[in-house]
NUFITOR-979274 format. One line per 2 residues: number of its first residue (from 1); for each residue x negated, z, y negated of N, C-alpha, C, O. Coordinates in nm, 2 decimals. Layout:
N
NUM> X,Z,Y,X,Z,Y,X,Z,Y,X,Z,Y ~ ... .
//
This chain:
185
1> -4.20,-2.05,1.19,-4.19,-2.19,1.18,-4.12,-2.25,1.31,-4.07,-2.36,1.33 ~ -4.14,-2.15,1.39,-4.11,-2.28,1.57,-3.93,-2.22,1.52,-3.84,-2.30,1.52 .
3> -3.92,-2.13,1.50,-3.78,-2.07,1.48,-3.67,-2.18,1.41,-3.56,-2.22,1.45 ~ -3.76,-2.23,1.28,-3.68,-2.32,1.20,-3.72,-2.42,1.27,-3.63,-2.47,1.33 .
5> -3.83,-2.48,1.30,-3.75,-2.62,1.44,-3.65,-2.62,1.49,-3.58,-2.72,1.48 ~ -3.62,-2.50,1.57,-3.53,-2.51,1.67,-3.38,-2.53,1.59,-3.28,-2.60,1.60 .
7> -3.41,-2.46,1.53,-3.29,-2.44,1.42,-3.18,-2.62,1.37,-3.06,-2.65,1.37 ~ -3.34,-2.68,1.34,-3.32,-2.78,1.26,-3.29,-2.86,1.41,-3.17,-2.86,1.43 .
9> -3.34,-2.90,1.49,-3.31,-2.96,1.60,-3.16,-2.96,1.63,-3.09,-3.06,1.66 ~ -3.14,-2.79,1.63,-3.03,-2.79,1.71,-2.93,-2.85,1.57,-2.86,-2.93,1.62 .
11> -2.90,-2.84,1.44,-2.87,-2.90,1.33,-2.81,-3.01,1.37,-2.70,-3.04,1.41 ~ -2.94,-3.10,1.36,-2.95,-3.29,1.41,-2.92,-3.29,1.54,-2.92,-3.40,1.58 .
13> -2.91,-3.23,1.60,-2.86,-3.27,1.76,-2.71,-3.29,1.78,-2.68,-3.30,1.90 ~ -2.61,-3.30,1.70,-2.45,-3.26,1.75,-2.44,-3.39,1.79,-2.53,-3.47,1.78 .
15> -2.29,-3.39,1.86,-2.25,-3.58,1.93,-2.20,-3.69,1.85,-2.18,-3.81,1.86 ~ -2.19,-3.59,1.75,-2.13,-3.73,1.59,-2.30,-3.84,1.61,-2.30,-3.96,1.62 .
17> -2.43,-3.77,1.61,-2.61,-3.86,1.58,-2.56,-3.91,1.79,-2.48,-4.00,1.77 ~ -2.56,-3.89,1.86,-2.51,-3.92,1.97,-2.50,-4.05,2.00,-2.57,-4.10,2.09 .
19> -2.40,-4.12,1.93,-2.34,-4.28,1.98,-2.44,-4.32,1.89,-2.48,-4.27,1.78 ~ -2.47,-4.45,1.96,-2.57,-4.53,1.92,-2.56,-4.68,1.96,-2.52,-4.67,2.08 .
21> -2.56,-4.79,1.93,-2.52,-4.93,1.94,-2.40,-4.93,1.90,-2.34,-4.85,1.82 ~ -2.35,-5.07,1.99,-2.21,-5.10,1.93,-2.12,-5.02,1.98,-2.12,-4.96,2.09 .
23> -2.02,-5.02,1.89,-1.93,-4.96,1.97,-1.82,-4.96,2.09,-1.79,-4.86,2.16 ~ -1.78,-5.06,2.11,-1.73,-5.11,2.22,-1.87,-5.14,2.37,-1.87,-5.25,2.42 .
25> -1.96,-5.06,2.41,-2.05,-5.06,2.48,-2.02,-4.93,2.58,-1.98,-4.82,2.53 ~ -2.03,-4.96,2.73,-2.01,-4.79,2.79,-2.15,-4.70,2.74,-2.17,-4.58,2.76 .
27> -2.24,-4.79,2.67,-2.35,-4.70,2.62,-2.30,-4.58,2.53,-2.33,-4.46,2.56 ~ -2.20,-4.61,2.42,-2.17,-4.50,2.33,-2.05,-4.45,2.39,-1.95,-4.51,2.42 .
29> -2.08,-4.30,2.40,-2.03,-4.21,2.37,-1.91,-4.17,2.30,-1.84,-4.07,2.32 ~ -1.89,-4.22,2.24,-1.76,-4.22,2.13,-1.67,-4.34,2.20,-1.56,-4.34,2.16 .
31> -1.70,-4.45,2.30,-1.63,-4.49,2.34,-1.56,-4.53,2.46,-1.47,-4.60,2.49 ~ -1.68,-4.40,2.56,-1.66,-4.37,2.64,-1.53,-4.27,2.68,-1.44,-4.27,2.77 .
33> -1.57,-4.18,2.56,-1.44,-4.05,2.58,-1.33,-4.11,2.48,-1.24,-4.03,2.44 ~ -1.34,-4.24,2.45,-1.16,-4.25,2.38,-1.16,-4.33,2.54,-1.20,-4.22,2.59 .
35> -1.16,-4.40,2.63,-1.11,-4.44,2.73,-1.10,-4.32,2.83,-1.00,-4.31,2.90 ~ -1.17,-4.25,2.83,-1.13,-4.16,2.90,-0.98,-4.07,2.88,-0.90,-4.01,2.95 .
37> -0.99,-4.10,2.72,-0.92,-3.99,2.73,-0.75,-4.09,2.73,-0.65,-4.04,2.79 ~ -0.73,-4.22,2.66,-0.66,-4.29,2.68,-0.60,-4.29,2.87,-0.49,-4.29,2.92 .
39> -0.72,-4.29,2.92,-0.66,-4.31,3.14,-0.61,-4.11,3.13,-0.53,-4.05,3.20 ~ -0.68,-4.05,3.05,-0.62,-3.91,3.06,-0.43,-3.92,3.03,-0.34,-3.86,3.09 .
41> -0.42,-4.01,2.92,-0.29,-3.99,2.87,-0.20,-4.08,2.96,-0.09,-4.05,3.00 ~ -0.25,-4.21,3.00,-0.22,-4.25,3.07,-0.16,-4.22,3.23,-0.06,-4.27,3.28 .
43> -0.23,-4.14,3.27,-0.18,-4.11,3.37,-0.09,-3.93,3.35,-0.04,-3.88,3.45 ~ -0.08,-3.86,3.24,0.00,-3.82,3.20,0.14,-3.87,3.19,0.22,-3.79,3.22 .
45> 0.18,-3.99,3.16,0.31,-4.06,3.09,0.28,-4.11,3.28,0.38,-4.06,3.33 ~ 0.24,-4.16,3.35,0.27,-4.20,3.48,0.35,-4.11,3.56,0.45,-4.13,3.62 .
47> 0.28,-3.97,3.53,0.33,-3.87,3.64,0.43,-3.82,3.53,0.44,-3.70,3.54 ~ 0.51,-3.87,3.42,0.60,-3.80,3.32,0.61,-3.67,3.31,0.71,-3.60,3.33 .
49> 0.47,-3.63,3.26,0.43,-3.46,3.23,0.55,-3.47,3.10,0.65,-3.41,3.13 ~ 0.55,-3.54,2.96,0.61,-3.54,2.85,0.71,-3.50,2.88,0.77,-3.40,2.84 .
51> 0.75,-3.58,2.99,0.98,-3.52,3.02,0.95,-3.45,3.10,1.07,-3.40,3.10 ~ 0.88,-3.38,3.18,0.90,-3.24,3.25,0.83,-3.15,3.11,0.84,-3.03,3.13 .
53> 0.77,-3.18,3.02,0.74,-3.05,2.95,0.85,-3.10,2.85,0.92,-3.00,2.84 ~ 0.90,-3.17,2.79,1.01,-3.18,2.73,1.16,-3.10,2.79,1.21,-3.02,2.72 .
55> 1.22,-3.13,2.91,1.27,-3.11,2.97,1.25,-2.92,3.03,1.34,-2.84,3.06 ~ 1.12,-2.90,3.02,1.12,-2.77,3.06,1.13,-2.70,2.88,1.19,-2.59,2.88 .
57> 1.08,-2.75,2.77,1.10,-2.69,2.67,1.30,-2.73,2.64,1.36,-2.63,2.59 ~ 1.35,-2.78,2.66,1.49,-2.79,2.66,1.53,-2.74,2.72,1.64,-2.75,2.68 .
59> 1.53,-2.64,2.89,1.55,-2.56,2.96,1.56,-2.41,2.86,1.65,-2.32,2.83 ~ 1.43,-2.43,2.84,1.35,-2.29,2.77,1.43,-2.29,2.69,1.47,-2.17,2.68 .
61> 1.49,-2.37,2.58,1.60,-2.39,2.43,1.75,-2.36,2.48,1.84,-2.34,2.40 ~ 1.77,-2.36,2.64,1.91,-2.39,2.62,1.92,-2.24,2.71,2.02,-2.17,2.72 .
63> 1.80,-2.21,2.76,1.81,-2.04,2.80,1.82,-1.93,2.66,1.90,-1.84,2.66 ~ 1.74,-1.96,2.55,1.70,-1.84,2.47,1.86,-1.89,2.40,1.93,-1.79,2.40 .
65> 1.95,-2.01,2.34,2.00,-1.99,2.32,2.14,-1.98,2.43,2.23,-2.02,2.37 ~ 2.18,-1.96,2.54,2.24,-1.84,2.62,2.23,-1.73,2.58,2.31,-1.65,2.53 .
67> 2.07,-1.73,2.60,2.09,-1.57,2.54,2.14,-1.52,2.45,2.21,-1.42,2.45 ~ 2.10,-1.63,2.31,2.15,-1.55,2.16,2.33,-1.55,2.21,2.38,-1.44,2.22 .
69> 2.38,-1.64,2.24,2.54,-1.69,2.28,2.61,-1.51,2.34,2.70,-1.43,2.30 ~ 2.54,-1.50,2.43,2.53,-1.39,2.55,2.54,-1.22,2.44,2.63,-1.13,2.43 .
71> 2.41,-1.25,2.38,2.38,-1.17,2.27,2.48,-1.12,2.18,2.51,-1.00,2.16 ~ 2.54,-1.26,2.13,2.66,-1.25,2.02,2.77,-1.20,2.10,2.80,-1.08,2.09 .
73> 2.83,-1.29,2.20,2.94,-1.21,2.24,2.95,-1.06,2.27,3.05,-0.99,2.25 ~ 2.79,-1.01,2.33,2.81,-0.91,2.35,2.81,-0.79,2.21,2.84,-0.67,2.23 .
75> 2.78,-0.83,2.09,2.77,-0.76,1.99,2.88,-0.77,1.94,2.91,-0.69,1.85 ~ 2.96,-0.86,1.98,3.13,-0.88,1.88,3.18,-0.78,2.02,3.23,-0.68,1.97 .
77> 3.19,-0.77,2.11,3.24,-0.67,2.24,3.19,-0.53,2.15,3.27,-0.46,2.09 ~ 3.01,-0.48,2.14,3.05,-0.35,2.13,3.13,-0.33,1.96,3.20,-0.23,1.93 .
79> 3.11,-0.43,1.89,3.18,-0.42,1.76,3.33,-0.37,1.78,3.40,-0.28,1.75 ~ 3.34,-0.47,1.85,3.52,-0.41,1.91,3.54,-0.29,1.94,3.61,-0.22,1.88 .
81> 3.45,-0.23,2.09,3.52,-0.10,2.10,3.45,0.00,2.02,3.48,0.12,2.04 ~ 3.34,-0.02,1.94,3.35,0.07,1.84,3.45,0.09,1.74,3.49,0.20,1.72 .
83> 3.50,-0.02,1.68,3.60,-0.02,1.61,3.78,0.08,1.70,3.87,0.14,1.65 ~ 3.74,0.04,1.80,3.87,0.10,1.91,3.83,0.25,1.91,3.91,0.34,1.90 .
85> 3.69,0.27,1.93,3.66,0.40,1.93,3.68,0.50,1.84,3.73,0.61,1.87 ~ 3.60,0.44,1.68,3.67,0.48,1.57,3.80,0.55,1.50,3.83,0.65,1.43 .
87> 3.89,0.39,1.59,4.04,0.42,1.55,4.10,0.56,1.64,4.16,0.66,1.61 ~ 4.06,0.52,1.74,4.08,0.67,1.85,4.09,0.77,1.83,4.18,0.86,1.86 .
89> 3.94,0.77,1.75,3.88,0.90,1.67,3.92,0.93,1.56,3.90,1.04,1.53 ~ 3.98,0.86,1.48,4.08,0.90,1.38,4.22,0.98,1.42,4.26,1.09,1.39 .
91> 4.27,0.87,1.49,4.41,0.93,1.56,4.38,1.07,1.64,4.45,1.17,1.66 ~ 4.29,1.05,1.67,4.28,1.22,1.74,4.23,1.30,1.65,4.23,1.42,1.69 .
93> 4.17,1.28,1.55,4.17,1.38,1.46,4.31,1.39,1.38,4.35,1.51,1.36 ~ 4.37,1.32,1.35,4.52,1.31,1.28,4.54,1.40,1.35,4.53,1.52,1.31 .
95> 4.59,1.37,1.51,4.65,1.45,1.62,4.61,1.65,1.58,4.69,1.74,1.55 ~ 4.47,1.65,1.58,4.42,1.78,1.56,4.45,1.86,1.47,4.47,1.98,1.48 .
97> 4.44,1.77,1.37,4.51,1.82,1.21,4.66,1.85,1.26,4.69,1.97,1.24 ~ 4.74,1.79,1.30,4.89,1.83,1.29,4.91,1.93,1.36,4.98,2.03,1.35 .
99> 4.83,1.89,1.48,4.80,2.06,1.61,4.81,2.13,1.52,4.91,2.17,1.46 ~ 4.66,2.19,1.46,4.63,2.28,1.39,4.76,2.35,1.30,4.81,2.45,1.34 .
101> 4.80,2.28,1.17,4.91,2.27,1.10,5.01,2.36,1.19,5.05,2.47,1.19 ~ 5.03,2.25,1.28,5.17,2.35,1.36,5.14,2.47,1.38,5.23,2.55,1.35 .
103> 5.01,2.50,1.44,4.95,2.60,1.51,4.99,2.78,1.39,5.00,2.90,1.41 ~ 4.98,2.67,1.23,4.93,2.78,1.13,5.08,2.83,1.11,5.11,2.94,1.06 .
105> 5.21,2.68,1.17,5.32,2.73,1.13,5.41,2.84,1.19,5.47,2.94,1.15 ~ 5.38,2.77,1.35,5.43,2.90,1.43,5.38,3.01,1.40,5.44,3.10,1.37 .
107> 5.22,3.01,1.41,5.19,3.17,1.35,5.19,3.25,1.23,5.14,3.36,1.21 ~ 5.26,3.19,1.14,5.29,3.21,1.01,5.46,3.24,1.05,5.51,3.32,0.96 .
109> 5.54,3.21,1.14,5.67,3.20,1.16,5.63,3.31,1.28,5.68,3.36,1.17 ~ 5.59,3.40,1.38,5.56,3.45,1.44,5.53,3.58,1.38,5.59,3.68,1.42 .
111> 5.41,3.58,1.28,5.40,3.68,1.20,5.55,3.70,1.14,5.59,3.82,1.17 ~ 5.62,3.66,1.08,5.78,3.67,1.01,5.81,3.74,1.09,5.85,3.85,1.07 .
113> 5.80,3.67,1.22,5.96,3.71,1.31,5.89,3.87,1.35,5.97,3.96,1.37 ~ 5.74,3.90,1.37,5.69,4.01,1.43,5.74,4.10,1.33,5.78,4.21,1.38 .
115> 5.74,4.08,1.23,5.78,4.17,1.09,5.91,4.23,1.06,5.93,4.34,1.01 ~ 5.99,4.12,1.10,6.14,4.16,1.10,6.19,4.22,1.25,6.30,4.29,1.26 .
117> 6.13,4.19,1.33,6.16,4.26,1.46,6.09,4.42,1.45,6.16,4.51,1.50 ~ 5.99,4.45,1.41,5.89,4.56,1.38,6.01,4.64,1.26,6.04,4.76,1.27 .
119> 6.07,4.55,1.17,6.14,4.66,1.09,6.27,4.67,1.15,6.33,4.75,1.08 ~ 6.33,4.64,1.23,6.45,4.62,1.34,6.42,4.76,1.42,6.48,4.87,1.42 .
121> 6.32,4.73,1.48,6.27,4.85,1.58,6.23,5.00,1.48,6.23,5.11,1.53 ~ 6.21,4.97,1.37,6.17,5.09,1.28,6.34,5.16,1.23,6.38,5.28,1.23 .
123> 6.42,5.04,1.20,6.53,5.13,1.17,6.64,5.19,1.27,6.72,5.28,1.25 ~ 6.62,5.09,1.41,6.70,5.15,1.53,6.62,5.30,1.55,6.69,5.39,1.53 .
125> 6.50,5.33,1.57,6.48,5.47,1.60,6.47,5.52,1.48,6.39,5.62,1.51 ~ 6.50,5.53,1.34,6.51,5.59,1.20,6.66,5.65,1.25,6.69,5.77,1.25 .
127> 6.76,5.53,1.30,6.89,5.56,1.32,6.90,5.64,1.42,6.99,5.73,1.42 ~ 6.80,5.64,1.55,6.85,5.70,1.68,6.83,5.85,1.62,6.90,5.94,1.64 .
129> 6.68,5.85,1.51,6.63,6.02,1.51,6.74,6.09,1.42,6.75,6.21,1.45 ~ 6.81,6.04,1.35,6.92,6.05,1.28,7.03,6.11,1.34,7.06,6.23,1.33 .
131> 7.11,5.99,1.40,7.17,6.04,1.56,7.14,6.18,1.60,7.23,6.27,1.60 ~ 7.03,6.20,1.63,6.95,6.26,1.70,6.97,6.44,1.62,7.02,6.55,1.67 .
133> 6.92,6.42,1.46,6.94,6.52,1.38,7.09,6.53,1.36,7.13,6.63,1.40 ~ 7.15,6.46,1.32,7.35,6.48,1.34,7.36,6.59,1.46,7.40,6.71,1.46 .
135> 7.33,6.52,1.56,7.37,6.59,1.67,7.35,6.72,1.70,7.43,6.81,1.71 ~ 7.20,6.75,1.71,7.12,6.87,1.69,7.18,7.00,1.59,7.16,7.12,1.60 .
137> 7.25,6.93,1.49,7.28,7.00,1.36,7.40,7.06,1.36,7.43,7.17,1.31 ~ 7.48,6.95,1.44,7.62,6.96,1.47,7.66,7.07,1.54,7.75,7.15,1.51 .
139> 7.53,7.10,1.71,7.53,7.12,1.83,7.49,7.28,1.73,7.56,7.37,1.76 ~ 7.39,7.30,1.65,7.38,7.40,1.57,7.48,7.50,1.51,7.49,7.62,1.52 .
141> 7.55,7.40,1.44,7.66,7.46,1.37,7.81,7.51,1.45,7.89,7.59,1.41 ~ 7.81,7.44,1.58,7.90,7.48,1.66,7.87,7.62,1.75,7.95,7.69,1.81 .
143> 7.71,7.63,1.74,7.67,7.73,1.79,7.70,7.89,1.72,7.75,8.00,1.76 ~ 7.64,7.85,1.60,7.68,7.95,1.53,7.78,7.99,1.49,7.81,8.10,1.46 .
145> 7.89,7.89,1.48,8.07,7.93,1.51,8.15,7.99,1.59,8.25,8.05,1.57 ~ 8.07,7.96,1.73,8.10,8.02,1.84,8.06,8.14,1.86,8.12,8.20,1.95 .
147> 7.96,8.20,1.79,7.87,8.32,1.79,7.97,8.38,1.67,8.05,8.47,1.69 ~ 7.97,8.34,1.57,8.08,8.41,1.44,8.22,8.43,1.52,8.28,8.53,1.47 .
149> 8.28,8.38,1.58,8.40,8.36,1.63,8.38,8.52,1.76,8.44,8.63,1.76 ~ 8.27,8.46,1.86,8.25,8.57,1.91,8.22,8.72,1.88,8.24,8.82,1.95 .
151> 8.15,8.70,1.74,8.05,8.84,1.72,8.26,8.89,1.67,8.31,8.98,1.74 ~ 8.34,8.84,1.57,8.41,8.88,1.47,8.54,8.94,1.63,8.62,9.03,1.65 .
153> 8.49,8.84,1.71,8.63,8.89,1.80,8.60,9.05,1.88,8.67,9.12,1.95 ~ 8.47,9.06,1.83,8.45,9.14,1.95,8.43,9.30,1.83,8.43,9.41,1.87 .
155> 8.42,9.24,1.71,8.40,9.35,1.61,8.54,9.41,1.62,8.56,9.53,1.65 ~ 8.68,9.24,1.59,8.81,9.29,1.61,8.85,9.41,1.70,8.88,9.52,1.65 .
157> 8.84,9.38,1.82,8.88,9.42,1.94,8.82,9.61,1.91,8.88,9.72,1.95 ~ 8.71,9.58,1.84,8.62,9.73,1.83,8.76,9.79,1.76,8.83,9.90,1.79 .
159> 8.78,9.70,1.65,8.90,9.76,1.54,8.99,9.78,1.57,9.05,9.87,1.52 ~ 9.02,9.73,1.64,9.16,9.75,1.71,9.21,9.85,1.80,9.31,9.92,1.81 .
161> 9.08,9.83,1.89,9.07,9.95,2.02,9.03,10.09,1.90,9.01,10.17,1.99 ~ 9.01,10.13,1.84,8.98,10.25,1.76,9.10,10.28,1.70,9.16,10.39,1.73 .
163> 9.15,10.20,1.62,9.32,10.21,1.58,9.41,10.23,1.64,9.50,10.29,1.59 ~ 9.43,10.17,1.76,9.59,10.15,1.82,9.57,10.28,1.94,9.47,10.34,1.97 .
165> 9.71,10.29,1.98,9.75,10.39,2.09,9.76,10.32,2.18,9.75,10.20,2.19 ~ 9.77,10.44,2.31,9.81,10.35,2.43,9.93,10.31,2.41,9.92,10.19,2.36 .
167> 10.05,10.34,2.41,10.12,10.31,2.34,10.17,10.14,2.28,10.24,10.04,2.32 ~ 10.08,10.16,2.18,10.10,10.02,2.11,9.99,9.94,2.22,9.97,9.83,2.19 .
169> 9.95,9.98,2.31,9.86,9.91,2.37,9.94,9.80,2.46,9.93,9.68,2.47 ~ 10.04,9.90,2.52,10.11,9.91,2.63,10.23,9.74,2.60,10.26,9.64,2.66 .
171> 10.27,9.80,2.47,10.35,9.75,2.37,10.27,9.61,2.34,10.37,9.54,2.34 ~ 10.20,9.55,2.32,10.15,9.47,2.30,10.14,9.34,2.44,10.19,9.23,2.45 .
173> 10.05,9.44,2.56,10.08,9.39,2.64,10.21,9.36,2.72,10.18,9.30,2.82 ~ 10.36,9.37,2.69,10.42,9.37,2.75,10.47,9.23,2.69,10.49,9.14,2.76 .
175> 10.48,9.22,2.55,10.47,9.12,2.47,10.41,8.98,2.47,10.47,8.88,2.42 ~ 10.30,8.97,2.52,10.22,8.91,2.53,10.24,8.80,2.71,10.22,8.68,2.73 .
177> 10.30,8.92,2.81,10.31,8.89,2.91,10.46,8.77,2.91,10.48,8.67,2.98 ~ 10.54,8.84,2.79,10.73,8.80,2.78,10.65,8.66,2.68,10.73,8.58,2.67 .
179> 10.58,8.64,2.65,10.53,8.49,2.52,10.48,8.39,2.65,10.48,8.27,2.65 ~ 10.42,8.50,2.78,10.33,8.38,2.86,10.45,8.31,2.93,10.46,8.19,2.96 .
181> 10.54,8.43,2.95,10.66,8.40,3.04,10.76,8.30,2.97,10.83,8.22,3.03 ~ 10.76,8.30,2.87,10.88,8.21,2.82,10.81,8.05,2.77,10.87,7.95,2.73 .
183> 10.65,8.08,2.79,10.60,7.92,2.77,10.62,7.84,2.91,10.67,7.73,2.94 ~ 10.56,7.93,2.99,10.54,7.92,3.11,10.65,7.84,3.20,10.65,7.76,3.30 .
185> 10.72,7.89,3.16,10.90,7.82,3.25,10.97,7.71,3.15,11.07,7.65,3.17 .
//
């Protein structure tokens, strides 16, 4: 029970049951704190709180929008050199691509030229070994001519010297000496 007293007390107790008589009396309450609060505003608008908080909120308005101003310019700037960056980056891939390209042509033209120099160099020494066999063949066949020429002269000479007299030896050489002699002068 003492609980719900208090309860109810504190209920009926707020400052609306408070003012009591007339109203225009410094007795009530309610007309105490509108003059109060009237000399409150009052001397707010004296010391022109309104235009320094006006004034400071139009500060504060003319900063945030700098900023946004600040903001934008700066976003149309990186928009730009991204766009510049971009284009860059294209042209230098273009650039890379034609590098490349060239890169495939010369060595595509490189490979050719290695190919026809490689078969250049294959037929000069095909030709030198050639050369090479002619000569050897040649150098062969003059060998064995000179050995046939030698072996037959010397067979001759066998045939000859078995057949002839001194005599016809004598006879021969005397002949021989009279052919050197009549070239000779």
């Amino acid at each position: 029970m003492k609980r719900f007293a208090l309860l109810a007390s504190l209920v009926t107790a707020t400052p609306a049951f408070a003012a009591k008589g007339p109203f225009f009396s410094l007795y009530n309450t309610n007309f105490v704190v509108l003059i109060a609060f009237i000399i409150f505003v009052g001397v707010l608008v004296y010391y022109k709180v309104p235009g320094m908080l006006t004034a400071a909120l139009d500060k504060r308005a003319d900063g945030i929008r700098k900023d946004l101003e600040d903001a934008k310019a700066l976003r149309e700037e990186a928009q730009s050199i991204l766009a510049t960056y971009e284009r860059k980056q294209r042209e230098v891939q273009a650039q890379a691509e034609r590098i490349v390209a060239t890169a495939k042509t010369e060595a595509s033209a490189a490979a050719e030229q290695a190919k026809e120099d490689l078969k250049a160099s294959i037929a000069r020494r095909l030709a030198a070994a050639e050369d090479q066999i002619a000569s050897a063949q040649s150098a062969a066949v003059k060998e064995v001519r000179d050995r046939a020429v030698s072996v037959a002269l010397a067979a001759a000479g066998d045939v000859i010297a078995k057949g002839m007299t001194a005599a016809d030896a004598n006879k021969l050489i005397d002949e021989a000496i009279g052919v050197v002699e009549a070239k000779l002068h």
